[in-house]
Structures are given as C-alpha cells and as structure tokens.
C-alpha positions in Angstrom: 31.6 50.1 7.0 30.7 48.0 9.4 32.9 45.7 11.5 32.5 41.4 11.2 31.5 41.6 14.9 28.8 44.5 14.3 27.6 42.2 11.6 26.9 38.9 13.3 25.6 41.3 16.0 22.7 42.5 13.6 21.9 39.1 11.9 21.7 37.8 15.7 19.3 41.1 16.5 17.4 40.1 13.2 17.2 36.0 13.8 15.6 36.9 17.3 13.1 39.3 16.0 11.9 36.8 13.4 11.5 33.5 15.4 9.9 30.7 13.5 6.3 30.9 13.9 5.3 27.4 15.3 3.6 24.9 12.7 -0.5 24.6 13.7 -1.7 20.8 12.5 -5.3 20.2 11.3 -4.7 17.0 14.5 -2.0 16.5 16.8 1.1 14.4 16.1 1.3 10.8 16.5 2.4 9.4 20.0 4.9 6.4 19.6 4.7 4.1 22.2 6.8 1.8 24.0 4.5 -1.2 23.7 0.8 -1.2 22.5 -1.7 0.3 23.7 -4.8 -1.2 24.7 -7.2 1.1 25.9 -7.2 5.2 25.7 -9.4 7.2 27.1 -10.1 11.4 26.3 -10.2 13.6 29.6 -13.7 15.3 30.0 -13.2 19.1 30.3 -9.0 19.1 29.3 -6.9 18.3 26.8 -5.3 15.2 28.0 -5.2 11.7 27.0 -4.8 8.4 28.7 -3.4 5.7 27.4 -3.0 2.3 29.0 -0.7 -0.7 27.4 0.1 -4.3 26.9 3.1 -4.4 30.0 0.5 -2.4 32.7 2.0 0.5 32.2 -1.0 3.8 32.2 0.5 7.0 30.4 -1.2 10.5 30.5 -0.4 13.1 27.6 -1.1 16.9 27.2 -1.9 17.0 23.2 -2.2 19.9 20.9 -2.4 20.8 17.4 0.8 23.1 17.6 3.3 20.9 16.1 5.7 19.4 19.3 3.6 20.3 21.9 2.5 16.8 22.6 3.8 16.3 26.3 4.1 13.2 28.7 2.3 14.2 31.9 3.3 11.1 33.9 3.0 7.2 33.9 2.7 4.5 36.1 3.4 0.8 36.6 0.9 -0.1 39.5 -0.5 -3.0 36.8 1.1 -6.1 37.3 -0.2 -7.0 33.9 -1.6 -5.3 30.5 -4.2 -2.6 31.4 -7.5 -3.2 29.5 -9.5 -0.5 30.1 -8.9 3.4 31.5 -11.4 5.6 32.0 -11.9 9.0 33.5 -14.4 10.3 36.0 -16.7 12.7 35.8 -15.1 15.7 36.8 -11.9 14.3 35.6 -10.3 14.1 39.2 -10.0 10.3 38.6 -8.6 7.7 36.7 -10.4 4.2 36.9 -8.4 1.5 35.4 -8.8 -2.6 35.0 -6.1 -5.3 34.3 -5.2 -8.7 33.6 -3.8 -8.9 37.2 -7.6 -8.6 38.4 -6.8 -5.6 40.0 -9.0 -2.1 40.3 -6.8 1.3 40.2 -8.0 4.5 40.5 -5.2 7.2 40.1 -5.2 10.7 41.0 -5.0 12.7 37.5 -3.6 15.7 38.7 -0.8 14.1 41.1 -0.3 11.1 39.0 -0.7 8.9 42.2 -2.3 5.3 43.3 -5.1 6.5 45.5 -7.0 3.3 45.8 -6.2 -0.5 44.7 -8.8 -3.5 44.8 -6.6 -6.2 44.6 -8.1 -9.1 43.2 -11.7 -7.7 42.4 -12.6 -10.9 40.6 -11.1 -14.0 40.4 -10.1 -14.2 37.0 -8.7 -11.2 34.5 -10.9 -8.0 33.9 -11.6 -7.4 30.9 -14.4 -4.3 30.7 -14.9 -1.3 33.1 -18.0 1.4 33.2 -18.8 4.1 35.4 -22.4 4.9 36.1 -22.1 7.9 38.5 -19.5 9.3 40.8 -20.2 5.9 43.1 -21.1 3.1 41.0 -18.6 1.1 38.9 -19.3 -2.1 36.9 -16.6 -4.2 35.7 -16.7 -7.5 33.8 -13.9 -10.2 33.4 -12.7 -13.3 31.2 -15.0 -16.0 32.4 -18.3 -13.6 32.1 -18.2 -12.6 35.3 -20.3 -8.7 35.8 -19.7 -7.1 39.5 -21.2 -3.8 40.4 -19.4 -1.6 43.0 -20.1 0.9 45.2 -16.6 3.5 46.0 -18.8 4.4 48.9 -18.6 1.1 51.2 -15.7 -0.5 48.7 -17.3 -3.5 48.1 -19.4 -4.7 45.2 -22.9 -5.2 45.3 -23.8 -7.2 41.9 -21.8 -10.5 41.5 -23.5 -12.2 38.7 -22.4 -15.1 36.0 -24.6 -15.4 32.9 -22.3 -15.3 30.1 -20.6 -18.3 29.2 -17.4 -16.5 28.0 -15.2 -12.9 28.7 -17.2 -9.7 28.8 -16.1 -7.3 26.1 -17.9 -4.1 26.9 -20.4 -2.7 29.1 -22.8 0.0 28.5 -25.7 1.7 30.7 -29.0 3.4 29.7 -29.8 7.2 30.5 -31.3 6.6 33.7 -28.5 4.3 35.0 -30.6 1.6 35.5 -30.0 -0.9 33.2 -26.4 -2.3 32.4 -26.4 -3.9 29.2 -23.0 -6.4 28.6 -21.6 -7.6 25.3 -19.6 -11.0 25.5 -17.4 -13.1 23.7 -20.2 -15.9 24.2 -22.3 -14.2 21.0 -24.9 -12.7 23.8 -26.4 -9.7 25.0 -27.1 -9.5 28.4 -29.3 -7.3 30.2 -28.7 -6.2 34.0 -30.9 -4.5 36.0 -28.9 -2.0 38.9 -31.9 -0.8 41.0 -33.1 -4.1 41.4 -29.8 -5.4 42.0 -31.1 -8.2 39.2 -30.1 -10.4 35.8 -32.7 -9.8 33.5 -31.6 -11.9 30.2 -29.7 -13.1 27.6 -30.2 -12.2 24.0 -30.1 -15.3 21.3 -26.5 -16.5 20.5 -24.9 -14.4 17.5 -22.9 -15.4 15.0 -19.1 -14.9 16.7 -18.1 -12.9 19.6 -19.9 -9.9 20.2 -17.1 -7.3 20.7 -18.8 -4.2 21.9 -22.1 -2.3 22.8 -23.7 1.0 22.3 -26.9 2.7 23.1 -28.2 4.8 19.9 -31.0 6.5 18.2 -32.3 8.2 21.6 -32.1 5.2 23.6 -34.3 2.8 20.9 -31.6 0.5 19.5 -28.5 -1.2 20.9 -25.7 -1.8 18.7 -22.9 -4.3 18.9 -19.7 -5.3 17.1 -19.3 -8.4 16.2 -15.9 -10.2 15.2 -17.5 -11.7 11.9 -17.2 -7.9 10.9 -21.1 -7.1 11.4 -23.3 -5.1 13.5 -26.1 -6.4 15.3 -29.1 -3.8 16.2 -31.6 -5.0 19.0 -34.8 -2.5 20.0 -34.7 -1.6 23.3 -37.7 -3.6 24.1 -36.7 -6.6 22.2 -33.5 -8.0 23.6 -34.1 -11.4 23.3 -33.6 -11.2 19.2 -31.7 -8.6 16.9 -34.0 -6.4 14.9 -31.5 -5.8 11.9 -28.0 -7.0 11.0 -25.5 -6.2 8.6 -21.9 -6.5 7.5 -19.6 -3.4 6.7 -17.3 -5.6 4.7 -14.7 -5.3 7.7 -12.5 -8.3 8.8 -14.1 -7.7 12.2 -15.4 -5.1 14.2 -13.4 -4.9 17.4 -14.5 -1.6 19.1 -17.8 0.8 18.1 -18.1 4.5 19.6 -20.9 6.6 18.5 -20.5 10.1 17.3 -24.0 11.2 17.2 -27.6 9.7 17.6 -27.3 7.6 14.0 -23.6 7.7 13.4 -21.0 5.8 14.6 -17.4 4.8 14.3 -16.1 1.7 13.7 -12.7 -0.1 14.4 -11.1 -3.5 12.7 -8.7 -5.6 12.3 -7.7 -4.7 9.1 -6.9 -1.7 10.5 -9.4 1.0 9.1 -11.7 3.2 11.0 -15.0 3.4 9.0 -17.7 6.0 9.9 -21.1 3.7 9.8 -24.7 5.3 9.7 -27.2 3.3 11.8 -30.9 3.0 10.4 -30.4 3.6 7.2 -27.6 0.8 8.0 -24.8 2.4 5.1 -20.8 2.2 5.5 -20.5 6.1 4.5 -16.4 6.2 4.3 -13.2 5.7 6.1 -11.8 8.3 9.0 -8.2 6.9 8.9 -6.1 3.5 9.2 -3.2 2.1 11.0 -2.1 0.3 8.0 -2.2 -3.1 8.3 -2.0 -3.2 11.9 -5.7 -4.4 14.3 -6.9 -1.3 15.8 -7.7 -1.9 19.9 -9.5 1.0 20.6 -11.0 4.1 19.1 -12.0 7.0 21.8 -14.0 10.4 20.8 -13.1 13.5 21.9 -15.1 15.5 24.8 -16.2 17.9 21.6 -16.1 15.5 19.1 -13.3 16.7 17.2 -10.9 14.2 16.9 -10.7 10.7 17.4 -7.7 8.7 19.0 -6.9 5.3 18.0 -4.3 2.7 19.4 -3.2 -0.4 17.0 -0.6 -2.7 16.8 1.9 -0.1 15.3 2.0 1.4 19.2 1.2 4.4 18.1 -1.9 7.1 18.8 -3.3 8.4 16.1 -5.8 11.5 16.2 -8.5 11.4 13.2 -10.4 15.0 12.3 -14.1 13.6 12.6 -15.5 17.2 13.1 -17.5 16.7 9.5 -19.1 13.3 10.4 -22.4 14.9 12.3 -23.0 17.1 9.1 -22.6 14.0 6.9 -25.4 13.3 4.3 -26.2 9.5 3.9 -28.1 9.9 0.9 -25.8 11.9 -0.6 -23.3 9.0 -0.1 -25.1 6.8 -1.5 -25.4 8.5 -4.9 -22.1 9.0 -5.3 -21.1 5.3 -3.7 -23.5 3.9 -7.4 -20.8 6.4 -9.2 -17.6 4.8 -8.5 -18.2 1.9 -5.9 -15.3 2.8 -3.2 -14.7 3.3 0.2 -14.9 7.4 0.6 -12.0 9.0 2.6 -13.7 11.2 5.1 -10.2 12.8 6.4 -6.8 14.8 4.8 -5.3 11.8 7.0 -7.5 8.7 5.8 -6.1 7.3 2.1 -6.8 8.6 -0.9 -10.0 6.2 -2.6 -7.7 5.9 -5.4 -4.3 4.3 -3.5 -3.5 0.3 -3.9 -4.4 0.4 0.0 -8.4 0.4 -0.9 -8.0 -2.6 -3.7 -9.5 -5.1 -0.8 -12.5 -2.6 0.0 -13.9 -2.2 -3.8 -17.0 -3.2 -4.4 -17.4 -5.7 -7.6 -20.2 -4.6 -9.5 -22.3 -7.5 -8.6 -21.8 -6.5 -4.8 -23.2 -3.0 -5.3 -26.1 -4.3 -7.7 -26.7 -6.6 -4.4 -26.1 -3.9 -1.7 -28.9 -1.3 -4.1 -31.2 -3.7 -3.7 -30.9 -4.4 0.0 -30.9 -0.6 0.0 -34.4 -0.7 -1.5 -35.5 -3.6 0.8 -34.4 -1.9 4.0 -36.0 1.3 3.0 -39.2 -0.9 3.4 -38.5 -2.7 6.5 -37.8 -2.1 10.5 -34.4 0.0 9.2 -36.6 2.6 7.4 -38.9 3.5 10.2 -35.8 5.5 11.5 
C-alpha cells in the first residue's frame, strides 16, 4: 500500500505530465487601456500592434490568438499631448508618429527609442500623417495646413494652405504622385508631389469629410463623411462626387479598404459595418464597441483581423478573413427576407439581440432602398 507521501508524489508526477493545453481564440484577447486610444497601427511583416492614446502615451504589443499571450513590448511618453496618428514604415524598422503638441517622432521599433523629433513641424496641432516611400512624409494639421517632408535633408518641401478647416486623412495614388487630403472643411483636395503643386479643391460636402481611400484599381476615391455617408469621386473628376450614399450610420469616422470594392467602416455609434463600393450596399456588421465612438479601425498585414480602438479604451480584433469572399447579391436577397443588419463575425451581435433595434429597416425603408437598388443598377454605380 502505498504511503501518503508516495501518493502526492504520483498525482504531482501525473499533474506535470498532463499540463493544460493552452486555449487557441478564433482573435486575440482584448487589450484594456489606460486611456483611449486614438490611432493603431498593424506592423508590416510581424505580429505587433501600435497603439497611440489620448495622454501621448505610444504602446507596442506582441498579440496572438493563444489565449494570454498578448504582451506589452514597450511604451513611451515622448508626446507632450494625445498622439493622433502612428504608423509604421516599410520594413517596419520605424515608427512615425504625430501629436497635438505639433511634434514629429519617429521611434525605433525594435529598441523602443526616440530616434528623431521635429519639434514644432507646424504651427498648429497635427492631425493626419502618411508615408509615401522610405523618404517622403506628408502630414496635415488643425487649421488645413498639408506639409511634405523629405527624412533625407529634414526639412519639408510642400507647405500649402487650401483647406479652410483640420485635415482628417491623407491618402496617395500608386505612383506616389498625387496626395489626395480629406478635411473637416467638406473638401477634397488634390496635391500634386512631383510638381511640388496644389491642384484643387473638390465642391463643399455636406459635413466634414472624415477620411479618404483610393479604390476600385485606382478609379474612385472614397471618403467618410460625419453625416454618416460616403462620397465616391472618379479619379478624373475631382471637382464633383460621382455617387453618394448613406449607410444608416450616425457618422462615419474612419474607412479602410479590405479589398478593391469592399471596405470597412467605423462610427460613432460604435459598429464596424463591412460596405461594398459600386454596387454601393451596407453587407453586415464585423463587430461593435457597444455604445462607445470607434477612433480608428486598422487591417491586418494579411487581412485577417481587424483592430479597433473606441471610447471603452480597449482594442478589439474583429475576424474579417470572410469579407473578400463575400457575395453582394447574395446579401441582398436575403437583406428583402428579414430587413437586418447581418452579423459577419462569432464576435459581432447576434441580428436578433435588442442591440440591432436602431439598425432595422422599416418596411417602407427597404421598399425605398430596392428601388434605389434598381436605379443604381442603371446609373454610374453599375458600370463597376
């Protein structure tokens, strides 16, 4: 018979041959914050996530779907004031970020150090950064302000004031030659780099225009707009929008693309929809902070997951790995079936939850939006 001590001994030998197998999500796990987040930004060959917030604080992260393997690389508190905008380089060596306190960082990622500062880089707060190529920067601020810098002499080399209000977002074509700005003005402008030049203004839009993206191989611009529409302008036509319409959002504060025709959209009412561009159709929702405005909404370097920062300070990571395969049409049949926002995610609400009461259609909306269906099939939206 075996002694007490020879038995613990064997249940000790048995608990270390069996540990617990580690828990693998369909995303990773939340990150709570210590304030909110304004800007995140997905690193472009590992995965690691920056995050920068309200105080000037920039955090990095290591995430995984292995449940607890979420890690906090470093942070830093260069920023004097909130950090709007973080974005990697190329190789991912580099971390470009803007702030509130005018300033231009760019951090080592690796070694989590300040490697170069441009203190007061415009006069007033920066709102928007892009990089073009490994050299050229652009960065727009709260007065409408668009500079264009080159790393290589540390000085800009653009300095222009069109828009009568804060840049929002900034976007560039494939050649890198034209810089196209979205403002809170209700304008689109059009830079030209090579030529060092303004080119114009679009029309004034109903509210502020919140963000821009380049789609459908480089034919049609699309920007958010915080009367919760989007506006589409053809490449060659900047002056007017080609097609608008409303995806019954409270606003729509931040737009990425996720392929040529699809592309997601954030709000203040806190859902993520998934939107298909030309057809122009809301096809579901990818996931929601509940309640809380969504800042910014980043894809993944393999279009996996999406991140999200709100008001809750948290990051959220949505699975959008089904949104390329998505079938508008077949949306739409099923849309004249039961009128409600689809969930496109485990994560994103269930259709039938209180949470989706706002977002029903009445039956007189959906008569209205099968009829525009019809009309658009037959206009500049159906030639895509």
């Amino acid at each position: 018979m075996a002694t007490p001590s020879e038995h613990e001994d064997s249940c000790e030998e048995e608990t270390a041959e069996e540990p617990k197998a580690p828990k693998i999500r369909q995303t990773p796990e939340d990150i709570k914050l210590d304030a909110i987040a304004i800007t995140l930004a997905f690193h472009p060959s590992q995965d690691i996530l920056a995050a920068g917030d309200i105080d000037g604080d920039i955090y990095l992260y290591s995430y995984s779907c292995t449940e607890g393997e979420n890690k906090e690389l470093w942070s830093s508190g260069h920023h004097l004031k909130s950090c709007r905008k973080v974005v990697f380089s190329s190789d991912g060596q580099k971390l470009f970020s803007v702030s509130k306190d005018k300033a231009v960082h760019i951090m080592d990622v690796e070694a989590g150090k300040l490697v170069t500062r441009i203190p007061k880089a415009h006069k007033v707060s920066i709102n928007a950064l892009l990089l073009v190529d490994e050299n050229i920067f652009a960065t727009g601020d709260d007065e409408g302000t668009l500079k264009v810098w080159d790393l290589r002499k540390g000085t800009s080399f653009m300095d222009l004031k069109h828009h009568e209000d804060y840049i929002s977002d900034i976007a560039v074509d494939q050649a890198k030659k034209i810089l196209l700005t979205s403002s809170g003005d209700g304008t689109l402008g059009v830079f030209n780099i090579k030529r060092r030049r303004f080119e114009l203004l679009s029309e004034i839009q109903i509210g502020d225009l919140t963000s821009v993206s380049i789609m459908k191989r480089g034919r049609k611009v699309v920007c958010g707009s915080t009367e919760g529409s989007l506006h589409i302008f053809n490449w060659d036509g900047f002056g007017a929008t080609s097609d608008c319409f409303d995806i019954q959002a409270e606003s729509v504060d931040c737009i990425v693309p996720i392929t040529d025709s699809l592309l997601c959209a954030a709000s203040m009412d806190g859902v993520i929809r998934a939107v298909s561009v030309l057809p122009n159709r809301v096809v579901g929702s990818i996931g929601q902070h509940v309640g809380e405005p969504i800042e910014e909404i980043t894809p993944s370097r393999d279009t996996k997951f999406l991140a999200s920062c709100a008001h809750d300070q948290l990051i959220k990571f949505w699975d959008i790995s089904s949104i390329p395969d998505m079938k508008v049409n077949d949306y739409r049949r099923r849309k004249k079936k039961d009128g409600r926002l689809k969930a496109l995610s485990n994560k994103a609400f269930d259709t039938g939850q209180n949470f989706f009461a706002g977002l029903l259609d009445t039956k007189e909306e959906n008569d209205k939006e099968e009829e525009d269906d019809e009309e658009d099939d037959d206009s500049d939206s159906g030639s895509d």
